[in-house]
Biotite code that builds the C-alpha atoms (Angstrom):
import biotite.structure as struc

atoms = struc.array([
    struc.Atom([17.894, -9.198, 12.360], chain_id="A", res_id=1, res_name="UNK", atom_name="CA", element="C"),
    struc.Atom([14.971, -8.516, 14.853], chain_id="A", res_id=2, res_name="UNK", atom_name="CA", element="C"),
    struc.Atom([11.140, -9.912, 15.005], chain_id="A", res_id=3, res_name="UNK", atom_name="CA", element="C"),
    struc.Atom([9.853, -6.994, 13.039], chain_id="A", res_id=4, res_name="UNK", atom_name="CA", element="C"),
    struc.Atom([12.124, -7.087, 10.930], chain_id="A", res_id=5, res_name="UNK", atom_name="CA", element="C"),
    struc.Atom([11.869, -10.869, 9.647], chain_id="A", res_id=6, res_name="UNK", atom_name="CA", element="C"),
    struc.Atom([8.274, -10.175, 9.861], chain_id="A", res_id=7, res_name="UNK", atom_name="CA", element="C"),
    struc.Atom([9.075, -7.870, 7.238], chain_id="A", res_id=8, res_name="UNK", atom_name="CA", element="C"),
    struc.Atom([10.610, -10.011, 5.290], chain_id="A", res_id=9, res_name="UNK", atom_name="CA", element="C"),
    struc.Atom([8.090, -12.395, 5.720], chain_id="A", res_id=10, res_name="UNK", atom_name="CA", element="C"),
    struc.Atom([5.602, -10.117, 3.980], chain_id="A", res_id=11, res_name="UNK", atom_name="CA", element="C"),
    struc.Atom([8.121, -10.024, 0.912], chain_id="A", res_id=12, res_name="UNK", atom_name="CA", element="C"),
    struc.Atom([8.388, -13.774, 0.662], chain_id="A", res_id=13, res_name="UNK", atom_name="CA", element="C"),
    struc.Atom([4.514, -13.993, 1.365], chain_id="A", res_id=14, res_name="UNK", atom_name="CA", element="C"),
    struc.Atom([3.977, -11.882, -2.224], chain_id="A", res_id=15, res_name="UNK", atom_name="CA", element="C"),
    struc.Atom([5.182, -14.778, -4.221], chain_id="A", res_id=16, res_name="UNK", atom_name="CA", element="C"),
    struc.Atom([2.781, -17.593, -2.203], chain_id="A", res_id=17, res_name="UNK", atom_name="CA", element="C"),
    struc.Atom([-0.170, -15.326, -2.732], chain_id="A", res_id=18, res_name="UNK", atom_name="CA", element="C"),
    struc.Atom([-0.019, -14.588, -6.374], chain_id="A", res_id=19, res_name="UNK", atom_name="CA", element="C"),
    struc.Atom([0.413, -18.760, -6.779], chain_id="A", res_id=20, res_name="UNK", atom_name="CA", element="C"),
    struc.Atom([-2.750, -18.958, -4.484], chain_id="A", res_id=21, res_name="UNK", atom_name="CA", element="C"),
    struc.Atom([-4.488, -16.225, -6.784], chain_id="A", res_id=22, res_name="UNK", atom_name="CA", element="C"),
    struc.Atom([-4.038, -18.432, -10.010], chain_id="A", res_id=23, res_name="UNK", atom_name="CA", element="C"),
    struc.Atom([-4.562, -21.896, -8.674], chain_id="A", res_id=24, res_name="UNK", atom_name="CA", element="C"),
    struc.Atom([-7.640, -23.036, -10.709], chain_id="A", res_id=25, res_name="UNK", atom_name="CA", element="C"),
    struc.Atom([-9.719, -24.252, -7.601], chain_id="A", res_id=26, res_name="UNK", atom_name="CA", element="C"),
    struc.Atom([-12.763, -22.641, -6.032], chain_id="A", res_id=27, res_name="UNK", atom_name="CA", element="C"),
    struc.Atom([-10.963, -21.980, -2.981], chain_id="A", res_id=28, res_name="UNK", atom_name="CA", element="C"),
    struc.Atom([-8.123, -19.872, -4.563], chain_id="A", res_id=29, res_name="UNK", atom_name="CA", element="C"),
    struc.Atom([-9.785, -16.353, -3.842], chain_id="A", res_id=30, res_name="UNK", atom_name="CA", element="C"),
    struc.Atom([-10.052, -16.904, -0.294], chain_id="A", res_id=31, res_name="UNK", atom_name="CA", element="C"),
    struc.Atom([-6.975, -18.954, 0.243], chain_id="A", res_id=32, res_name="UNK", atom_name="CA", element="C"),
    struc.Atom([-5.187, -15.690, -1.850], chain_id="A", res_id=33, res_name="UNK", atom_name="CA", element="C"),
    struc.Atom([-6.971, -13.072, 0.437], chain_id="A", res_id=34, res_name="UNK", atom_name="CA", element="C"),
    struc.Atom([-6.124, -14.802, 3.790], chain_id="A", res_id=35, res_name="UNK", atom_name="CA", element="C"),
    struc.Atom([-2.280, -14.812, 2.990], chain_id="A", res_id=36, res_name="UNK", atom_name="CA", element="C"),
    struc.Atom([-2.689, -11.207, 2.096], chain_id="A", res_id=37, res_name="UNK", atom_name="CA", element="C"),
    struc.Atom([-4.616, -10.782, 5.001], chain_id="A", res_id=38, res_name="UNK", atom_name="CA", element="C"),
    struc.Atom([-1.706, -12.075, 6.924], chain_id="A", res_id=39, res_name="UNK", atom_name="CA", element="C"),
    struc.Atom([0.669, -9.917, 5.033], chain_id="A", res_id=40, res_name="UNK", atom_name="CA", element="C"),
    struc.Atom([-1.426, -7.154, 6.285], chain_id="A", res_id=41, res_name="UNK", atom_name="CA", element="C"),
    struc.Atom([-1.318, -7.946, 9.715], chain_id="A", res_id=42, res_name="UNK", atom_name="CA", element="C"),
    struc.Atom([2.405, -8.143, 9.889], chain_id="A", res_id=43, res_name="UNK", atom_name="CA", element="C"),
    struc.Atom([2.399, -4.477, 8.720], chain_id="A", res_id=44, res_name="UNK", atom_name="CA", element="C"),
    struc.Atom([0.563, -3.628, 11.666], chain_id="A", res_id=45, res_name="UNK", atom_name="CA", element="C"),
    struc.Atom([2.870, -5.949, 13.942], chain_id="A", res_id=46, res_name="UNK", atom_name="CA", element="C"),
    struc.Atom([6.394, -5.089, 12.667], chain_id="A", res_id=47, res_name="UNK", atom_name="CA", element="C"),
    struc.Atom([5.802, -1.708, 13.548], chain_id="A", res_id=48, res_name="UNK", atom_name="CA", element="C"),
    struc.Atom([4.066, -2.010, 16.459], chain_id="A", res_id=49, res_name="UNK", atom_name="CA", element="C"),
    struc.Atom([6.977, -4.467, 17.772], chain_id="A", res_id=50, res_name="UNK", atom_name="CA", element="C"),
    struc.Atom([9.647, -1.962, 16.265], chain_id="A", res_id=51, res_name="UNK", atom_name="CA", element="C"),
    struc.Atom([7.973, 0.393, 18.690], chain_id="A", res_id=52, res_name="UNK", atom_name="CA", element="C"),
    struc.Atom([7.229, -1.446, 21.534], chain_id="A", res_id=53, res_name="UNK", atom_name="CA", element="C"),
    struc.Atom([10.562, -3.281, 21.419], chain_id="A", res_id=54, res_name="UNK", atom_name="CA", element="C"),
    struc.Atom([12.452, -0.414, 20.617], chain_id="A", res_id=55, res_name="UNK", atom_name="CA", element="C"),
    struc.Atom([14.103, -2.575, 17.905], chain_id="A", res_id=56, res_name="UNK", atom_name="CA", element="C"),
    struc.Atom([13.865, -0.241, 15.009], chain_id="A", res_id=57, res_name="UNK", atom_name="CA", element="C"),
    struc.Atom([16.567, -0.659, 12.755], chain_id="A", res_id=58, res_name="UNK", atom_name="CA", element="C"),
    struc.Atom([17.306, 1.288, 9.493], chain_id="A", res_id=59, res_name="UNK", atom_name="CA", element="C"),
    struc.Atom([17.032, -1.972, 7.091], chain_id="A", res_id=60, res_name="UNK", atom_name="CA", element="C"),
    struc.Atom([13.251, -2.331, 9.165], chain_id="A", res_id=61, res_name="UNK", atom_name="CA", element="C"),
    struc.Atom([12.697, 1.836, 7.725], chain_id="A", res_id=62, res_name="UNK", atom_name="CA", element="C"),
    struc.Atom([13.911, 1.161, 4.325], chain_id="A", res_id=63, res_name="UNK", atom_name="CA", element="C"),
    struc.Atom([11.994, -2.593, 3.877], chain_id="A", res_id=64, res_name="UNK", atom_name="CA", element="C"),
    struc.Atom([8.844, -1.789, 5.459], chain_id="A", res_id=65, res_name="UNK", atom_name="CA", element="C"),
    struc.Atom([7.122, 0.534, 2.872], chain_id="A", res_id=66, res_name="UNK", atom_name="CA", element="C"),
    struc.Atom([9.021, -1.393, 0.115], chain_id="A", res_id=67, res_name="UNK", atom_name="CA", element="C"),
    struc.Atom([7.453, -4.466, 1.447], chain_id="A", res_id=68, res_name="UNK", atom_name="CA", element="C"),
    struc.Atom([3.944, -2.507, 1.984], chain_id="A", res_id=69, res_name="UNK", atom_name="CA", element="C"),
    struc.Atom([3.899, -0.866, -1.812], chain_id="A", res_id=70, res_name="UNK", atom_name="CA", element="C"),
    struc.Atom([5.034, -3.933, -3.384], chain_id="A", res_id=71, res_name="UNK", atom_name="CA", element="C"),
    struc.Atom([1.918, -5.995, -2.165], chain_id="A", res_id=72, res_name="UNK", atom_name="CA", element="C"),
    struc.Atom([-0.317, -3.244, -2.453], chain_id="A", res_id=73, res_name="UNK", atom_name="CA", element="C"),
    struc.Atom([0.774, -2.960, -6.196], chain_id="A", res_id=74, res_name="UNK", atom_name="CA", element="C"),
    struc.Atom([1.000, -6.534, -6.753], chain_id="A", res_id=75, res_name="UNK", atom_name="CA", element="C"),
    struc.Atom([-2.466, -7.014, -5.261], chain_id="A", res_id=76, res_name="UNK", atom_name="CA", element="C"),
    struc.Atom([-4.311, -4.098, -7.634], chain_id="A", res_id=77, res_name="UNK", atom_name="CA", element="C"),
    struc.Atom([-2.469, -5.540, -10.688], chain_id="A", res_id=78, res_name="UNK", atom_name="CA", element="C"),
    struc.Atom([-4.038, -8.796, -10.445], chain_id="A", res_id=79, res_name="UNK", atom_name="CA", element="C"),
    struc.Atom([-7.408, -7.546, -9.586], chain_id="A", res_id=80, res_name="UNK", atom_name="CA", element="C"),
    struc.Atom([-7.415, -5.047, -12.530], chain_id="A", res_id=81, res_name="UNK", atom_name="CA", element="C"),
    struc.Atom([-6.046, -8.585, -14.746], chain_id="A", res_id=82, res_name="UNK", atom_name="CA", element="C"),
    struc.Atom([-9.348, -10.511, -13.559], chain_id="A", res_id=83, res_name="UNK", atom_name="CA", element="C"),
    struc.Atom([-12.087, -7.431, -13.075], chain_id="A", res_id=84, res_name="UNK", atom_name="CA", element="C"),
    struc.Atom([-10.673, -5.543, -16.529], chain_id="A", res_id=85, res_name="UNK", atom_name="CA", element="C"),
    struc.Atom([-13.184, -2.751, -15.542], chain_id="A", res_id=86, res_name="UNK", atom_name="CA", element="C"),
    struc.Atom([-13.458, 1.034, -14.800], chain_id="A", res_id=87, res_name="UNK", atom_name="CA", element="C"),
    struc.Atom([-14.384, 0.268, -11.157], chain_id="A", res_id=88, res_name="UNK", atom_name="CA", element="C"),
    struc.Atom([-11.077, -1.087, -10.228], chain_id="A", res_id=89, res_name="UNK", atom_name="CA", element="C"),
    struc.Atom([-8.468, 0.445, -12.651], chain_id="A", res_id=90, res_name="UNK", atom_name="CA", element="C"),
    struc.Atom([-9.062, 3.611, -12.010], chain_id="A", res_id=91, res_name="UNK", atom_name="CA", element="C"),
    struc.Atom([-8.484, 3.615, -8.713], chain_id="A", res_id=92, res_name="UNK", atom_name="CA", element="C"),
    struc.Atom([-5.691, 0.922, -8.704], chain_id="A", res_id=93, res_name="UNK", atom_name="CA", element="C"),
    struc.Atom([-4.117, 3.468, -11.895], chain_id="A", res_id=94, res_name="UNK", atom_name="CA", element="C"),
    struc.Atom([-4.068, 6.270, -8.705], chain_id="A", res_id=95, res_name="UNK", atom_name="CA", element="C"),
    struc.Atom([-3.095, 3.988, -5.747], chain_id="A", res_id=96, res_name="UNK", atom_name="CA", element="C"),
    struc.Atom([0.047, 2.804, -7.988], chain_id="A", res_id=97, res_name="UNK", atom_name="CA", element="C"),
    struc.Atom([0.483, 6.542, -9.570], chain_id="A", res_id=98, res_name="UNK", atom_name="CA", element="C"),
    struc.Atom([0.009, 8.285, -5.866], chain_id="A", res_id=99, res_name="UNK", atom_name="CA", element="C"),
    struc.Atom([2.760, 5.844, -4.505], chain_id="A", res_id=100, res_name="UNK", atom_name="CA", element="C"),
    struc.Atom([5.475, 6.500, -7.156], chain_id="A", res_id=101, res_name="UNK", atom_name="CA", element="C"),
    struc.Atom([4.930, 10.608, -7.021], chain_id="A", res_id=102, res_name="UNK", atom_name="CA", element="C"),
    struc.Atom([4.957, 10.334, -3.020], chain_id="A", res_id=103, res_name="UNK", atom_name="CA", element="C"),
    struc.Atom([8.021, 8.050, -2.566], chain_id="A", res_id=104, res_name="UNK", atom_name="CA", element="C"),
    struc.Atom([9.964, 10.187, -5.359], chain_id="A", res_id=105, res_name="UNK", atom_name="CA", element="C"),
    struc.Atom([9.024, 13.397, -3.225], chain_id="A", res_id=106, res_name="UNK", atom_name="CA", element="C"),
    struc.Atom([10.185, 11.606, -0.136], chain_id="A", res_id=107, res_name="UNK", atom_name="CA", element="C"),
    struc.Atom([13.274, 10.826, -1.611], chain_id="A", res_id=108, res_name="UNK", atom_name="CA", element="C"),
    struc.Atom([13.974, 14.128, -2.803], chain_id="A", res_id=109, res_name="UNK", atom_name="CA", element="C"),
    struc.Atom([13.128, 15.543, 0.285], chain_id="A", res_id=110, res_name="UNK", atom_name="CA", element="C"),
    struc.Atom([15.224, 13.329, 2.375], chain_id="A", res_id=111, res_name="UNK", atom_name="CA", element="C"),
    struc.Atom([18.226, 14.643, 0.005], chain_id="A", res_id=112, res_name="UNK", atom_name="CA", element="C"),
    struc.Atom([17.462, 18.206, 1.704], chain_id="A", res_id=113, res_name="UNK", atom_name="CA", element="C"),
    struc.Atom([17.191, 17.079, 4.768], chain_id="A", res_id=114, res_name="UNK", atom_name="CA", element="C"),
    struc.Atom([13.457, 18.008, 4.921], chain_id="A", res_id=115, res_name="UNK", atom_name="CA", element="C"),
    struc.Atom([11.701, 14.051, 5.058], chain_id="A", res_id=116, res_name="UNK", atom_name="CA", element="C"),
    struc.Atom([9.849, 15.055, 8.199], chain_id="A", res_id=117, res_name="UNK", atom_name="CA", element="C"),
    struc.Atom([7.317, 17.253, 5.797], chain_id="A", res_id=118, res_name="UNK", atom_name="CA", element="C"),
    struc.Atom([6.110, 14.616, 4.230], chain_id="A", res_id=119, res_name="UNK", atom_name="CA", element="C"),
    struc.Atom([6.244, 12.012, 7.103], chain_id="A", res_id=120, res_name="UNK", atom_name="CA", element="C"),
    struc.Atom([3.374, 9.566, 7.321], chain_id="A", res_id=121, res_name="UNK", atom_name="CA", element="C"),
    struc.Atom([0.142, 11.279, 8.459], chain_id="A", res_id=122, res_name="UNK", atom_name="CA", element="C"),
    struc.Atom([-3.090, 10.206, 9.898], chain_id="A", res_id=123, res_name="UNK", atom_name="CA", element="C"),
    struc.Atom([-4.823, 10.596, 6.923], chain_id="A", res_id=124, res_name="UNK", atom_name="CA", element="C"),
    struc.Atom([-2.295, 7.943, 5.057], chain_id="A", res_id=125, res_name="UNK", atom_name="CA", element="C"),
    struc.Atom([-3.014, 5.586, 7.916], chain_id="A", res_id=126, res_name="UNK", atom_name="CA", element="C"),
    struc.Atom([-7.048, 6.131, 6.609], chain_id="A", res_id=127, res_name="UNK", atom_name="CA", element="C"),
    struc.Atom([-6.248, 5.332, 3.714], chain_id="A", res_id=128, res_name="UNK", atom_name="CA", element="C"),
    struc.Atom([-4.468, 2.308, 3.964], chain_id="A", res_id=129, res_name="UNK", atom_name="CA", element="C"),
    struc.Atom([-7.277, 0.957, 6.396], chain_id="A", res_id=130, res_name="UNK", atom_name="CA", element="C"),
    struc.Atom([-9.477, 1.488, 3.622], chain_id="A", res_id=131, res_name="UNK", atom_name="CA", element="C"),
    struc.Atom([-7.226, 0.374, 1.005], chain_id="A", res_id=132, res_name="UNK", atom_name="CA", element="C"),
    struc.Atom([-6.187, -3.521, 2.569], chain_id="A", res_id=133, res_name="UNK", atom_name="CA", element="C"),
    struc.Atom([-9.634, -3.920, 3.415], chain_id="A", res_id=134, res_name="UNK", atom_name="CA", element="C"),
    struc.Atom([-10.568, -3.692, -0.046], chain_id="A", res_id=135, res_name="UNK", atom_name="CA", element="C"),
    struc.Atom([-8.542, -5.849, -1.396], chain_id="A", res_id=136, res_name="UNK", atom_name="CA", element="C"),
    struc.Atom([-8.984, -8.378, 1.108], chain_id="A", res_id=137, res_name="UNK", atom_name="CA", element="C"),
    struc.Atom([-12.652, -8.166, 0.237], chain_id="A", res_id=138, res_name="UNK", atom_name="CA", element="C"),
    struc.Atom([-11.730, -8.264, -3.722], chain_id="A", res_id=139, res_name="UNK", atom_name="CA", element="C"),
    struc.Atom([-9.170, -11.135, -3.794], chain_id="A", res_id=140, res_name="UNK", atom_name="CA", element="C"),
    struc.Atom([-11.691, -13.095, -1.776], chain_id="A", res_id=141, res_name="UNK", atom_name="CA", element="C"),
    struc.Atom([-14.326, -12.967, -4.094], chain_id="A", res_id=142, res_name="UNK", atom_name="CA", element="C"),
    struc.Atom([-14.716, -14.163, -8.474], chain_id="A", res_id=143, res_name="UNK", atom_name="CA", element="C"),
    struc.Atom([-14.713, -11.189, -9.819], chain_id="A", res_id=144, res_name="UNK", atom_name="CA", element="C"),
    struc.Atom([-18.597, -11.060, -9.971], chain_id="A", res_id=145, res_name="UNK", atom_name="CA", element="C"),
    struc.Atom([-21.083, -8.322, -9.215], chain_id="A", res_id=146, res_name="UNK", atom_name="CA", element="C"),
    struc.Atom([-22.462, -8.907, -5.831], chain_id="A", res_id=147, res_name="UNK", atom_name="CA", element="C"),
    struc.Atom([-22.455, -7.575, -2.891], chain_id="A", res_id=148, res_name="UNK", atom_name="CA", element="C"),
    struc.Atom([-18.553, -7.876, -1.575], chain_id="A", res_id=149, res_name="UNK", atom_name="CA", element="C"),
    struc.Atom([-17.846, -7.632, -4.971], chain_id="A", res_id=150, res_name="UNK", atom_name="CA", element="C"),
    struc.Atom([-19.231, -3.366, -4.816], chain_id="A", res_id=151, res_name="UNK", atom_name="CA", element="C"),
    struc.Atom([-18.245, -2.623, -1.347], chain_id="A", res_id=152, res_name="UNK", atom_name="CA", element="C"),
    struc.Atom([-14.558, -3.848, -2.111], chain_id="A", res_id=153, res_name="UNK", atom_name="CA", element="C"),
    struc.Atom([-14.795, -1.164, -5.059], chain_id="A", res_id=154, res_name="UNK", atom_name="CA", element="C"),
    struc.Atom([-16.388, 1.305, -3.360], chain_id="A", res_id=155, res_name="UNK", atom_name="CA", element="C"),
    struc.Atom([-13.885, 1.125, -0.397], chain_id="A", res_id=156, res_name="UNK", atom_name="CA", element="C"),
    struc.Atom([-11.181, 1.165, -3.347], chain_id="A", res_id=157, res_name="UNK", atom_name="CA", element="C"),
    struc.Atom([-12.826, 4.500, -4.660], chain_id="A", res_id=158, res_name="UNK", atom_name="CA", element="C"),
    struc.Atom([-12.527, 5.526, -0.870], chain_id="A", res_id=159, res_name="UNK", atom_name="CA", element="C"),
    struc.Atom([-8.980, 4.828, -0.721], chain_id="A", res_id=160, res_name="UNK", atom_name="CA", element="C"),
    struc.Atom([-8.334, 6.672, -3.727], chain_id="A", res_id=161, res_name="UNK", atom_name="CA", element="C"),
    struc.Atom([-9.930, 9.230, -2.918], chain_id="A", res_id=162, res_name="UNK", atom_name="CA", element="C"),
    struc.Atom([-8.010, 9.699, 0.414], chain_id="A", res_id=163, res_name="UNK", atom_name="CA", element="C"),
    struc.Atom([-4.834, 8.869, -1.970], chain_id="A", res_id=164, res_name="UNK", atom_name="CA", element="C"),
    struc.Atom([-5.087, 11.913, -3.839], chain_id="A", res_id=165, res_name="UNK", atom_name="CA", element="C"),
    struc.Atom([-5.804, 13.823, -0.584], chain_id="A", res_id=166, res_name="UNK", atom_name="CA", element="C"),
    struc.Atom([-2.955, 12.571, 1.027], chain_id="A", res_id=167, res_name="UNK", atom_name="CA", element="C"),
    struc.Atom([-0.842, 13.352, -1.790], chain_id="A", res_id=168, res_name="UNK", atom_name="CA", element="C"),
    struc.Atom([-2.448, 16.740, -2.159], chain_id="A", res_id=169, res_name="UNK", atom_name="CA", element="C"),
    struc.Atom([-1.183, 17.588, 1.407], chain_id="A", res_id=170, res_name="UNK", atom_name="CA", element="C"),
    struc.Atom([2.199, 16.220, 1.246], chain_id="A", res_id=171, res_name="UNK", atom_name="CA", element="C"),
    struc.Atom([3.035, 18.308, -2.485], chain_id="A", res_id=172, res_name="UNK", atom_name="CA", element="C"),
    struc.Atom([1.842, 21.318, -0.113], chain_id="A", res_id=173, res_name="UNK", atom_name="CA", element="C"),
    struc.Atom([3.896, 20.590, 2.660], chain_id="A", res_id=174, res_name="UNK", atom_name="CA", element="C"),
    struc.Atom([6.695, 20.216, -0.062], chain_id="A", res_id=175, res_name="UNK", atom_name="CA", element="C"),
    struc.Atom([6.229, 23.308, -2.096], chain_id="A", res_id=176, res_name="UNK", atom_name="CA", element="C"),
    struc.Atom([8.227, 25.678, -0.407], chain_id="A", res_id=177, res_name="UNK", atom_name="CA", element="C"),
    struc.Atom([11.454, 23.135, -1.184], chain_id="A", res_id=178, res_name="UNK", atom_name="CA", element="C"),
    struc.Atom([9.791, 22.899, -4.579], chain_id="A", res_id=179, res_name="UNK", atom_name="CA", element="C"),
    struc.Atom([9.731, 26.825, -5.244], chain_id="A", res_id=180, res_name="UNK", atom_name="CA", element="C"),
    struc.Atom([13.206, 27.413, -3.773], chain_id="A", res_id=181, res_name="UNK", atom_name="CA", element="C"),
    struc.Atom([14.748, 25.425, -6.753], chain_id="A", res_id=182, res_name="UNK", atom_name="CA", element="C"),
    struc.Atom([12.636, 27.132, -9.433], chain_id="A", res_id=183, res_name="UNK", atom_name="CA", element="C"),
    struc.Atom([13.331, 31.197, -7.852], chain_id="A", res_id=184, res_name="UNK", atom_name="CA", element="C"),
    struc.Atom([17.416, 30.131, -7.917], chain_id="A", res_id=185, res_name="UNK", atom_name="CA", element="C"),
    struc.Atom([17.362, 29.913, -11.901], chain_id="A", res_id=186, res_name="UNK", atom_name="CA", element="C"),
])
């Protein structure tokens, strides 16, 4: 067990402190359950940079990390789309979840021939999860209330899924020459 990888882990335990903070019934709760996410957030940034830095990447550090990263993401959009119960944010939290199960499935499978670097992270996933964590720092800050923060957390949440399906677009390319070999065999 290195740094990045307990601060890993620390994300994972963070998930069940921040959905507590979420539902406290106090007027501080948003902002108390945005700041711990915000903090989860950061330690994405930091475990990897560390893993890097340190050279202390480990495979338990590849396998939690984007466990640890989907998991608050999803937790995160499921209780904004329980408070907000709108188009605005289920939509996009409906292709965030769906773009995350299709992409990790075709990792998998694409692992199994030996072919993961295809659909290794890109530059345009690291766009989108910018975009994505900011929004939902902004949302679970903030009563679910039209305002000002309120819009520009879903409009950076449309952004995100938008760059979602992009990203996805370009990693089912990169894949589809693995995909069409198994279809020409039959």
């Amino acid at each position: 067990m290195n740094i990045p990888n307990l601060l890993t882990v620390l994300r994972v335990l963070l998930i069940p402190i921040f959905i507590m903070l979420f539902y406290v019934p106090y007027h501080w709760s948003y902002m108390a359950a945005s700041t711990v996410f915000a903090i989860a957030a950061a330690t994405d940034w930091l475990d990897g940079y560390l893993a890097r830095k340190l050279e202390q990447s480990t495979p338990f550090g590849a396998f939690l990390d984007p466990v640890a990263d989907k998991l608050m993401v999803a937790v995160a959009l499921v209780l904004l789309v329980q408070v907000h119960a709108n188009f605005w944010l289920t939509l996009p939290a409906a292709v965030i979840i769906g773009r995350e199960i299709v992409v990790s499935a075709l990792r998998e499978w694409m692992a199994e021939l030996g072919a993961r670097a295809h659909v290794a992270v890109s530059d345009l996933g690291k766009w989108k999860t910018a975009a994505q964590m900011l929004a939902l720092v902004i949302l679970l800050a903030n009563p679910p209330v039209f305002g000002f923060w309120v819009v520009t957390g879903y409009t950076l949440l449309l952004v995100a899924a938008a760059l979602t399906l992009i990203s996805m677009v370009h990693y089912l390319i990169a894949a589809w020459p693995h995909l069409r070999e198994g279809s020409e065999q039959k």
